[in-house]
MMTF fields as JSON, N, C-alpha, C and O atoms, coordinates in Angstrom:
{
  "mmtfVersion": "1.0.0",
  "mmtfProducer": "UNKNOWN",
  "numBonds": 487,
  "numAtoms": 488,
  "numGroups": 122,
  "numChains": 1,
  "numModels": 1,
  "chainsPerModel": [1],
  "groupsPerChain": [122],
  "chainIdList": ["A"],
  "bondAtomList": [4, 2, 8, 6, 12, 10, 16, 14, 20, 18, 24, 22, 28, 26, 32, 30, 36, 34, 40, 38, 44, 42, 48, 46, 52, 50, 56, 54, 60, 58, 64, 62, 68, 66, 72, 70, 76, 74, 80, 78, 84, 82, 88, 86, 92, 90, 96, 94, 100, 98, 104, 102, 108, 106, 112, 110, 116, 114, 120, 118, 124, 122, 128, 126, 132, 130, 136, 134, 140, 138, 144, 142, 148, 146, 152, 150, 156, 154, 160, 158, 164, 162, 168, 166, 172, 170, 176, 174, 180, 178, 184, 182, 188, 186, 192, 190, 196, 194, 200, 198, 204, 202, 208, 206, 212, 210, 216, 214, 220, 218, 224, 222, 228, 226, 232, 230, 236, 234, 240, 238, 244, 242, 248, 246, 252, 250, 256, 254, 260, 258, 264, 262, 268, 266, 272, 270, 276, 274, 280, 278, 284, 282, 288, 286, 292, 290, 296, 294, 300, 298, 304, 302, 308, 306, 312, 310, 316, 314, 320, 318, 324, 322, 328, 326, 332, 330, 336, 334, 340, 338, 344, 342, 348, 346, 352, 350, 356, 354, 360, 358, 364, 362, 368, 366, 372, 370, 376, 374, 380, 378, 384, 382, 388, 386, 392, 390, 396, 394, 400, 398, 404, 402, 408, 406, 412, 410, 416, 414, 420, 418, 424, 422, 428, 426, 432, 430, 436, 434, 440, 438, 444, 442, 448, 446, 452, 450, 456, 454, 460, 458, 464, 462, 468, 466, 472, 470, 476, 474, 480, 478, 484, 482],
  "bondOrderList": [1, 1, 1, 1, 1, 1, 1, 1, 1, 1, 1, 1, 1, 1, 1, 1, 1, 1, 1, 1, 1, 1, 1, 1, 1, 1, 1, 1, 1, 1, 1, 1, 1, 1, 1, 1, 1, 1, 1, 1, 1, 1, 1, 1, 1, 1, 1, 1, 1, 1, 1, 1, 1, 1, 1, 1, 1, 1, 1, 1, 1, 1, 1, 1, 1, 1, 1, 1, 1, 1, 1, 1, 1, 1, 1, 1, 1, 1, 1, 1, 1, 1, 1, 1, 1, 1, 1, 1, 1, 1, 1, 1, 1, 1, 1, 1, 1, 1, 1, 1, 1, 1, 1, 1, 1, 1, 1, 1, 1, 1, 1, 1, 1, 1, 1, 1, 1, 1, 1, 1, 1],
  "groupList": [{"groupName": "UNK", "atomNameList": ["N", "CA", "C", "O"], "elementList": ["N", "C", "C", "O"], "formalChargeList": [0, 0, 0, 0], "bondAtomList": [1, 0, 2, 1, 3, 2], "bondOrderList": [1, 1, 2], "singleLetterCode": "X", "chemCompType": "L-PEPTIDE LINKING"}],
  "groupTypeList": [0, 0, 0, 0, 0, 0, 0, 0, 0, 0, 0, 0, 0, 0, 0, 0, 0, 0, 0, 0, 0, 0, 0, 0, 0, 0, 0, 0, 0, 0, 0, 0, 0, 0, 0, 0, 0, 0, 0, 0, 0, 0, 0, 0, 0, 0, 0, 0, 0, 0, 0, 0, 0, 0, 0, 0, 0, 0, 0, 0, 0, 0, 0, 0, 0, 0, 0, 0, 0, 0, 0, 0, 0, 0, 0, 0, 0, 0, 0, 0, 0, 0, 0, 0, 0, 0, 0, 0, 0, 0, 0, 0, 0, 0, 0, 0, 0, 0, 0, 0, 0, 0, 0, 0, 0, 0, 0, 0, 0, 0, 0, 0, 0, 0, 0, 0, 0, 0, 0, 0, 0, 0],
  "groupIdList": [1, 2, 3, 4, 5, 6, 7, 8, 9, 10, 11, 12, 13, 14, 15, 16, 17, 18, 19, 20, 21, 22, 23, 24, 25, 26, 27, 28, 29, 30, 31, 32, 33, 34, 35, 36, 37, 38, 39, 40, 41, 42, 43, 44, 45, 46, 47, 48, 49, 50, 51, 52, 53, 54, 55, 56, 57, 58, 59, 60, 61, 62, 63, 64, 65, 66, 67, 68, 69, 70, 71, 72, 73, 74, 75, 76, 77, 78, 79, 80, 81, 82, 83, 84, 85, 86, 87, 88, 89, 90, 91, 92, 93, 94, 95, 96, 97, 98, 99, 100, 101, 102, 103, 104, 105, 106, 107, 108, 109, 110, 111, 112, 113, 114, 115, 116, 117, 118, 119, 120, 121, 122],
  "secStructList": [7, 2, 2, 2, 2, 2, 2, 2, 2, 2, 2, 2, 2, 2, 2, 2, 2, 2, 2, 2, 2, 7, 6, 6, 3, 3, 3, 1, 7, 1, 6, 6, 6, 2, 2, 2, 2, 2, 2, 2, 2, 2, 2, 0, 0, 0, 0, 0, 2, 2, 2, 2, 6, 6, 1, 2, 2, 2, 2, 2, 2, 6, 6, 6, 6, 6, 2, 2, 2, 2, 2, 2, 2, 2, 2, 2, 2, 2, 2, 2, 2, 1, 1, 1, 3, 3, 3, 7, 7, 2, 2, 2, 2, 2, 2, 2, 2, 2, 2, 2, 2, 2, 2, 2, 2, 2, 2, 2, 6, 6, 5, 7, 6, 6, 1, 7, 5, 7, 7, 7, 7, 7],
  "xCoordList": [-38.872, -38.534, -38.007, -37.003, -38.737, -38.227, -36.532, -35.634, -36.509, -34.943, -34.299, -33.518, -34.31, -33.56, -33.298, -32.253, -34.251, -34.112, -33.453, -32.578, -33.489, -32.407, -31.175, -30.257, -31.018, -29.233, -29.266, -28.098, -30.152, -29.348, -29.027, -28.244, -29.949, -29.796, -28.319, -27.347, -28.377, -26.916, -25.739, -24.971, -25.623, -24.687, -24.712, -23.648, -25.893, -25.544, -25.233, -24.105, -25.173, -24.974, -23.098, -22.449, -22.658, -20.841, -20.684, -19.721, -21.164, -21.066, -20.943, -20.111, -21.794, -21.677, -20.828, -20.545, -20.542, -19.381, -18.01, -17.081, -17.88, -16.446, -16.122, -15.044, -17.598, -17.034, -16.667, -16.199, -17.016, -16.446, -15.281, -14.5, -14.812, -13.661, -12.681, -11.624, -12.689, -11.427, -11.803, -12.877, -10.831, -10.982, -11.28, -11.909, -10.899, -10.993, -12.547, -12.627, -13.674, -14.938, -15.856, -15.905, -16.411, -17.544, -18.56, -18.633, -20.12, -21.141, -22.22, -23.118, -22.026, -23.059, -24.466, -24.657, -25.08, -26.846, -26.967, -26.162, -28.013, -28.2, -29.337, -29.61, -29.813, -30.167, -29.1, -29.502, -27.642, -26.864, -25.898, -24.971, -26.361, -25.819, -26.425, -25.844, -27.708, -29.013, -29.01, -29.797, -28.478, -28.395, -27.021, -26.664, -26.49, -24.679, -24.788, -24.16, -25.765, -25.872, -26.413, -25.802, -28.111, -28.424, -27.635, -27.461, -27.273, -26.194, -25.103, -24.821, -24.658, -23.588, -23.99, -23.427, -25.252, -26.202, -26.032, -25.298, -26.495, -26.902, -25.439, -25.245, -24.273, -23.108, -22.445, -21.76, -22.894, -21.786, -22.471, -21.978, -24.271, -25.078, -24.55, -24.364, -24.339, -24.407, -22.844, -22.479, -21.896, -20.759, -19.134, -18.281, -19.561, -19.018, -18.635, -17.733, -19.332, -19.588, -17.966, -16.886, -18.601, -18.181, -16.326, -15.663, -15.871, -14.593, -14.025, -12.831, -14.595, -14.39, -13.558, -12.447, -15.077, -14.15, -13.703, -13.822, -12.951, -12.34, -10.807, -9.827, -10.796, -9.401, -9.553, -9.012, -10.137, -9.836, -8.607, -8.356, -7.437, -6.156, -5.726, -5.694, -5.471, -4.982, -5.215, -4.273, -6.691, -7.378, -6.535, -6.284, -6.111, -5.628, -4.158, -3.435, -4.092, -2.189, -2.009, -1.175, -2.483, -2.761, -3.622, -3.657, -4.174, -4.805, -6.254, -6.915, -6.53, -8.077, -7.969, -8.96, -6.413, -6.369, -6.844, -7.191, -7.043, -6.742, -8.354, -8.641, -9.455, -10.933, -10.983, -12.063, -9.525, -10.089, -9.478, -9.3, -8.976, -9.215, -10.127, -10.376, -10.593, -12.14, -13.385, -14.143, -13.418, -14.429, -13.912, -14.547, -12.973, -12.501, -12.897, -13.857, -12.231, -13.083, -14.484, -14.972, -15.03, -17.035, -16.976, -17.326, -16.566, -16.675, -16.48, -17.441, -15.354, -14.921, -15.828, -16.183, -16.057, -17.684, -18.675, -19.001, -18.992, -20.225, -20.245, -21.281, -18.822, -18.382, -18.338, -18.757, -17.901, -17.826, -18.835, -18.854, -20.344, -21.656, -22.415, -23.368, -22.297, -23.43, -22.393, -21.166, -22.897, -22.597, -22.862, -24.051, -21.927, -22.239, -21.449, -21.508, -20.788, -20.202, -18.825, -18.78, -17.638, -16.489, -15.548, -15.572, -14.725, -13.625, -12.206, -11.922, -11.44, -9.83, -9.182, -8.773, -8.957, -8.13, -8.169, -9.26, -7.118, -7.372, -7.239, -7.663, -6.767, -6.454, -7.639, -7.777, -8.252, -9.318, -10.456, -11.018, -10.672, -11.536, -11.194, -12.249, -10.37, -9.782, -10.141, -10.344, -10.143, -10.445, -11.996, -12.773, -12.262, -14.024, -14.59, -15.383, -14.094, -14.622, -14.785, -15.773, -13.197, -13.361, -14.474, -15.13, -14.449, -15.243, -16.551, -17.148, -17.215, -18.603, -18.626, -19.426, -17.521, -17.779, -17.772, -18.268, -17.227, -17.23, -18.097, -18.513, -18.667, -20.429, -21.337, -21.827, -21.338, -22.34, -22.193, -23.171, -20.985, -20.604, -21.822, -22.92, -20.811, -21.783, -22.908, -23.197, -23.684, -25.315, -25.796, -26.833, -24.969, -25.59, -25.658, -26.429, -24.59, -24.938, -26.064, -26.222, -26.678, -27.849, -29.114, -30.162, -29.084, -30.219, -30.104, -29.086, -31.12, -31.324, -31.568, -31.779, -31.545, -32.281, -33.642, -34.154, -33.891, -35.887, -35.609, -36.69, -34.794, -35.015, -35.139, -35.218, -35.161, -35.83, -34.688, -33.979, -34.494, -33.236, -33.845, -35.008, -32.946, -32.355, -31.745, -30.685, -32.468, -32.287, -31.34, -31.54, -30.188, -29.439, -29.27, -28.557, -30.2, -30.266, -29.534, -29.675, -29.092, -28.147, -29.105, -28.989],
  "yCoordList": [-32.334, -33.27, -34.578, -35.115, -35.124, -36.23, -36.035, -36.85, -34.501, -35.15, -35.127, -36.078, -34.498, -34.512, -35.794, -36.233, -36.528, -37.889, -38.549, -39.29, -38.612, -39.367, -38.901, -39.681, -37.353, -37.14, -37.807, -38.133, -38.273, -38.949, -40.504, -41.114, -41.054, -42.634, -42.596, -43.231, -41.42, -41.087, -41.491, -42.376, -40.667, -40.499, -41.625, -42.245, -42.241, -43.8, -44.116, -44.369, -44.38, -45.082, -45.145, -46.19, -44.066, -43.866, -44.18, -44.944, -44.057, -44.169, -45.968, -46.561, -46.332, -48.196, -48.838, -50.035, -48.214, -48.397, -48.214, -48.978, -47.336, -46.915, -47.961, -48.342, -48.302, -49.338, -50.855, -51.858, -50.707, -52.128, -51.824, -52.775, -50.741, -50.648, -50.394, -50.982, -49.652, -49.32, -50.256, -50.108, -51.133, -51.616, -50.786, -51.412, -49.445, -49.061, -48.368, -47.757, -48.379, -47.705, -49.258, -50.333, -48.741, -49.424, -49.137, -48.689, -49.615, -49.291, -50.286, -50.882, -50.345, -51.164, -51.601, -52.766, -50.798, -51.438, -50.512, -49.701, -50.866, -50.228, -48.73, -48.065, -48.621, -47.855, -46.826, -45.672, -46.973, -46.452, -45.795, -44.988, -46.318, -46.351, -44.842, -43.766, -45.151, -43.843, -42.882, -41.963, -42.755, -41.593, -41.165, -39.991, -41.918, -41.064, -40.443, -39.415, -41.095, -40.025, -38.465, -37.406, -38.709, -37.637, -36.857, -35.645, -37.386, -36.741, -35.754, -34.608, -36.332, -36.053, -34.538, -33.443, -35.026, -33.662, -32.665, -31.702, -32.721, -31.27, -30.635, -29.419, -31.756, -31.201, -30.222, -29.218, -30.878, -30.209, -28.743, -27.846, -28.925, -27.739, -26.386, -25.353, -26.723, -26.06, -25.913, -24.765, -26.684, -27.105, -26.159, -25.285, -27.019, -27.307, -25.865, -25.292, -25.177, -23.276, -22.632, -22.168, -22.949, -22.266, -22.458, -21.664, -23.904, -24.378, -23.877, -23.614, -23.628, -23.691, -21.991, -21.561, -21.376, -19.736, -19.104, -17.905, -20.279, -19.946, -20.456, -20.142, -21.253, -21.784, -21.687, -22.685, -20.823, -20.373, -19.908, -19.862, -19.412, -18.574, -20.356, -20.853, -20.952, -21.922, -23.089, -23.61, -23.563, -23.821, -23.017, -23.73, -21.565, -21.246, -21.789, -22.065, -21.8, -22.073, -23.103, -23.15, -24.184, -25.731, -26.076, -27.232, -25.107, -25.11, -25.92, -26.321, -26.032, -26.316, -27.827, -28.475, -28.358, -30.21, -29.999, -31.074, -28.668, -28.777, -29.389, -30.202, -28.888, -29.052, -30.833, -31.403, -31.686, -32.897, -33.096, -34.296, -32.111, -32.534, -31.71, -31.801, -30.982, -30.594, -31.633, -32.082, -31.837, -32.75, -34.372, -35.328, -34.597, -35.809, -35.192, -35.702, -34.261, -33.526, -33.689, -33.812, -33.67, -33.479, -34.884, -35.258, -35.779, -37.302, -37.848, -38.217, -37.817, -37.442, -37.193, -37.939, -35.819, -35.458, -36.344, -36.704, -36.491, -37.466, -38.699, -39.144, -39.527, -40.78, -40.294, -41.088, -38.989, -38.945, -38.73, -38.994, -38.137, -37.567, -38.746, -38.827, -39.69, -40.853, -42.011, -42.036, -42.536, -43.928, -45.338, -45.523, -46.345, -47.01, -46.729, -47.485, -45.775, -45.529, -45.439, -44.413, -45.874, -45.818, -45.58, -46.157, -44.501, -44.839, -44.496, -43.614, -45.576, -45.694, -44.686, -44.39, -43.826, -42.988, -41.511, -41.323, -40.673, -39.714, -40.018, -39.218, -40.938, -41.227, -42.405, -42.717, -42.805, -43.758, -42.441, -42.241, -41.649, -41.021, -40.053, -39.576, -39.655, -38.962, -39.425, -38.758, -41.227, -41.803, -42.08, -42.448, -41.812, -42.252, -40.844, -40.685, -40.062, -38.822, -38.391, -37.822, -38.894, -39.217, -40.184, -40.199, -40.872, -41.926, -41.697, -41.906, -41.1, -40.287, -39.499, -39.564, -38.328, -37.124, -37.943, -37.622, -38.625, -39.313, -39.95, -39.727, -40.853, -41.151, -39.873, -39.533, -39.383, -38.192, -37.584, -37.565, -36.954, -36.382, -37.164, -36.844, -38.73, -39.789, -39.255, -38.851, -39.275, -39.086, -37.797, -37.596, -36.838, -35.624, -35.407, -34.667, -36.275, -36.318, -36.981, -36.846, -37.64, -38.451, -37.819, -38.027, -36.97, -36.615, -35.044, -34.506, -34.27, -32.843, -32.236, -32.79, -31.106, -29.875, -30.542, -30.287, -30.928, -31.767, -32.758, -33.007, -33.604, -34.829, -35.952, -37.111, -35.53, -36.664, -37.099, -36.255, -38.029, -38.601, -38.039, -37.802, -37.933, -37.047, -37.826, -38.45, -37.679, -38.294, -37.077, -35.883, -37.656, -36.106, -36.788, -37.791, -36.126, -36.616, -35.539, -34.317, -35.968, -35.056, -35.241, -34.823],
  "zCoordList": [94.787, 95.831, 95.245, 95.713, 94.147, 92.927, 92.946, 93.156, 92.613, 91.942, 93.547, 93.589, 94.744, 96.042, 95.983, 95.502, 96.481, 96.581, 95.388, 95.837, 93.968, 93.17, 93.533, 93.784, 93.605, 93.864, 95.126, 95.338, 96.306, 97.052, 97.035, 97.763, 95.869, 96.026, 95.383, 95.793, 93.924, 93.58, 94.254, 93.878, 95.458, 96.301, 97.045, 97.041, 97.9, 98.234, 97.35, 97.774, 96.353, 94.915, 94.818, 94.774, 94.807, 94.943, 95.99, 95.942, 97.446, 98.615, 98.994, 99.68, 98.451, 98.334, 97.1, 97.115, 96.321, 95.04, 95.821, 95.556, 96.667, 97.491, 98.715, 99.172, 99.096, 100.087, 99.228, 99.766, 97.773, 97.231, 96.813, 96.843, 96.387, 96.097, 97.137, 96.909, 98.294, 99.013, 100.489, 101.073, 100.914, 102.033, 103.407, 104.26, 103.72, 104.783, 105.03, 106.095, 104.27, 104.526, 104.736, 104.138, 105.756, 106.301, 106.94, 108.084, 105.559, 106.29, 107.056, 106.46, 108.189, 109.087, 107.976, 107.627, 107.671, 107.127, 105.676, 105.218, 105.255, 104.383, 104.174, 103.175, 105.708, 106.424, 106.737, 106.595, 107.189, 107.41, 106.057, 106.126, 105.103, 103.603, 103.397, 103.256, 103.43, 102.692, 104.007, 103.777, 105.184, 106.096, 105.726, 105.63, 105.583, 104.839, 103.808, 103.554, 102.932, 101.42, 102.039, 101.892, 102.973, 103.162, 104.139, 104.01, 104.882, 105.611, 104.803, 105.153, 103.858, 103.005, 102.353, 102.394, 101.727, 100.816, 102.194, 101.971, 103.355, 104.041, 104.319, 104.321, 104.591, 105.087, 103.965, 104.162, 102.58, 101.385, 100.868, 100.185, 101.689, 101.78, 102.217, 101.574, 103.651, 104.526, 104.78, 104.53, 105.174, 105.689, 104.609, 104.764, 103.721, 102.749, 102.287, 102.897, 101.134, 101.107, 102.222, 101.855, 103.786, 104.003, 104.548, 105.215, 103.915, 103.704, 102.847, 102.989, 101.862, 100.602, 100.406, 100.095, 100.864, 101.156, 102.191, 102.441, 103.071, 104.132, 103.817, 104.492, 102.729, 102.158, 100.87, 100.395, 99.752, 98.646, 98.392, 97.188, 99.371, 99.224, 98.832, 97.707, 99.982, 99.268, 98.313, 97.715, 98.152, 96.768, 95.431, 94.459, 95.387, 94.339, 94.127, 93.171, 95.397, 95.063, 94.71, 93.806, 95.051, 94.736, 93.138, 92.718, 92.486, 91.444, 91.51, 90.552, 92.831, 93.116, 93.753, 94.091, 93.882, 94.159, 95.512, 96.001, 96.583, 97.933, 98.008, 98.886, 96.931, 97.01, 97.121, 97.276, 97.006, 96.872, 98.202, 98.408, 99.477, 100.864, 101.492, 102.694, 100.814, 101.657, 101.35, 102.21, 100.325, 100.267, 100.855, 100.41, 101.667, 101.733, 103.368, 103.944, 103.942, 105.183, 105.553, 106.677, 104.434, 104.528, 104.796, 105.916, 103.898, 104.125, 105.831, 106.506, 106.233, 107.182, 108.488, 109.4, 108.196, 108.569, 109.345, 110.476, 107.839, 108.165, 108.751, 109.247, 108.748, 109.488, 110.607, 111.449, 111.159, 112.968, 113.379, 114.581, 112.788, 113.149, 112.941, 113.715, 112.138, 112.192, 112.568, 112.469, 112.825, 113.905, 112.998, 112.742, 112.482, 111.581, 110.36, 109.39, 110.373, 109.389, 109.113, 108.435, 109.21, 109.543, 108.166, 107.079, 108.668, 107.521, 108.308, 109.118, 107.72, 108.23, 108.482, 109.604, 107.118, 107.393, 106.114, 105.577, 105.756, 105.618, 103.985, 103.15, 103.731, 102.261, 101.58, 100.397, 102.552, 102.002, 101.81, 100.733, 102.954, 102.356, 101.29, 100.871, 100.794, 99.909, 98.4, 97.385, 98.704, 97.272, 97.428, 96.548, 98.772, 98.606, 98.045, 97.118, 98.693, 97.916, 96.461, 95.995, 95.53, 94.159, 93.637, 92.596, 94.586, 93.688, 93.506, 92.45, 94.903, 94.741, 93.898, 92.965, 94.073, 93.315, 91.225, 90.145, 91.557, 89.971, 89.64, 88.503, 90.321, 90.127, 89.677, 88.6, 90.838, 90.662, 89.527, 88.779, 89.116, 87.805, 87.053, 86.598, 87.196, 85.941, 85.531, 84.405, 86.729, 86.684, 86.366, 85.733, 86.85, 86.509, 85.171, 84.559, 84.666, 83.077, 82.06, 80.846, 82.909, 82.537, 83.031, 82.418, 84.224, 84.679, 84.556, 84.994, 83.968, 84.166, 85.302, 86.381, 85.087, 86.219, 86.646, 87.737, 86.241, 86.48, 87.161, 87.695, 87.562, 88.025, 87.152, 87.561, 85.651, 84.529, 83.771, 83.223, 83.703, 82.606, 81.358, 81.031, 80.9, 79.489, 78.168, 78.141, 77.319, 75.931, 75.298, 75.518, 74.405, 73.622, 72.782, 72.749, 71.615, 70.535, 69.159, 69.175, 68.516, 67.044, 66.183, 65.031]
}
């Protein structure tokens, strides 16, 4: 349950990094910050999967770039289902989506399968 909750402060974590960087995302509270992350986790759960292999034909043809408008979709998502959360348009979320998905990367590199940050030592 430890690590659920870090991948989601994670994801608020890119999720409030994106609203400093791109003008068109806006989150009302910071209450509304940490329901977009979890929000975010159940949609890319549940949601997400089944985008993914419902447009794999064209994911291939595109060499996988189309996965950076499905996940800009999930974003998307979650701005029309929670209230407080706004984003402009189809290209802001496009870069909010990079920017999460590039955080997270960050972290997943710091944090293991356990939830525990990770020393890599030579």
């Amino acid at each position: 349950m430890n690590a659920f909750l870090l991948r989601v402060v994670i994801v608020a974590l890119g999720l409030w990094l994106a609203t400093q960087i791109l003008p068109g995302i806006v989150l009302d509270s910071p209450a509304t910050l940490f329901g977009a992350a979890l929000l975010l986790g159940v949609v890319n759960a549940v949601v997400r999967p089944i985008a993914v292999i419902l447009t794999f034909p064209l994911t291939l043809i595109t060499l996988g770039l189309f996965l950076i408008v499905i996940n800009a979709m999930m974003l998307g998502l979650v701005a029309s289902l929670l209230g407080g959360f706004h984003i402009s348009g189809f290209w802001t979320a496009a870069g909010a989506s990079l920017i999460v998905s590039l955080t997270s990367w960050v972290a997943s590199g710091l944090i293991g399968n356990n939830g525990k940050f990770e020393v890599i030592r030579k």
